[in-house]
C-alpha positions in Angstrom: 8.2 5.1 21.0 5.5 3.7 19.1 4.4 6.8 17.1 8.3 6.8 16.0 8.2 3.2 15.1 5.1 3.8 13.1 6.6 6.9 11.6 9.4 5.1 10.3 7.7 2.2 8.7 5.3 5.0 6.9 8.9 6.7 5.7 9.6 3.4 4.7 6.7 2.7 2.7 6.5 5.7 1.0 10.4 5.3 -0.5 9.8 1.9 -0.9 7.8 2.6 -4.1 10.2 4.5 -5.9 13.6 2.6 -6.2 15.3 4.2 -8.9 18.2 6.6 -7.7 17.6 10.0 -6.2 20.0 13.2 -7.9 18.6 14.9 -4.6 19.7 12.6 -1.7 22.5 15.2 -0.2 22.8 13.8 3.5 25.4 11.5 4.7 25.8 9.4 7.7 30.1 9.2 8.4 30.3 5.2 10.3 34.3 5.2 11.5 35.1 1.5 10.8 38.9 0.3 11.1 40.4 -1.4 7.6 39.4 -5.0 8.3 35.7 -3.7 8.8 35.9 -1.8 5.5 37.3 -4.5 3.6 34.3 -6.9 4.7 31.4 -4.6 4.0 32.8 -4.0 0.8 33.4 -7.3 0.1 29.4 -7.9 1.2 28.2 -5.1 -0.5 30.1 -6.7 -3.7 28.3 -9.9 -3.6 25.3 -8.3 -2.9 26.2 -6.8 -6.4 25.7 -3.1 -4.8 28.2 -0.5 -3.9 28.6 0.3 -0.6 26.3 3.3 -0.4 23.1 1.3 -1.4 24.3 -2.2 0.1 24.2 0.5 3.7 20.8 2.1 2.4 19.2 -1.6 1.5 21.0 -3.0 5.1 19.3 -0.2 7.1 16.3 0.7 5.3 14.7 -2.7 3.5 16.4 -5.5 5.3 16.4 -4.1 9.2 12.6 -2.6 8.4 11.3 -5.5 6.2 12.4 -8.1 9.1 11.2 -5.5 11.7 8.0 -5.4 10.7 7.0 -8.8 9.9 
């Protein structure tokens, strides 16, 4: 487990650099959520001043990592 965990923070750090947008991401992740869900990480995303995409992207990959490893 801890070669993963390390493996993922060196992903992390690696993408961290470049934050501009990437033409070649072509992988999705499908999340079923019911309407109420939707409607709230939408709204969050929107005050976050993201759209949904990167507001998921910056929840899973900066804010979850950034307050994993510290």
């Amino acid at each position: 487990m801890i070669e993963e965990i390390k493996e993922i923070i060196r992903l992390f750090l690696n993408n961290k650099k470049d934050k501009s947008y990437d033409p070649y991401r072509s992988e999705r992740i499908y999340v079923r959520v019911t309407e109420d869900e939707k409607i709230m990480i939408q709204s969050l995303a929107k005050i976050q001043k993201r759209d949904v995409s990167n507001f998921i992207r910056w929840l899973a990959l900066s804010k979850y990592l950034d307050d994993f490893i510290q």
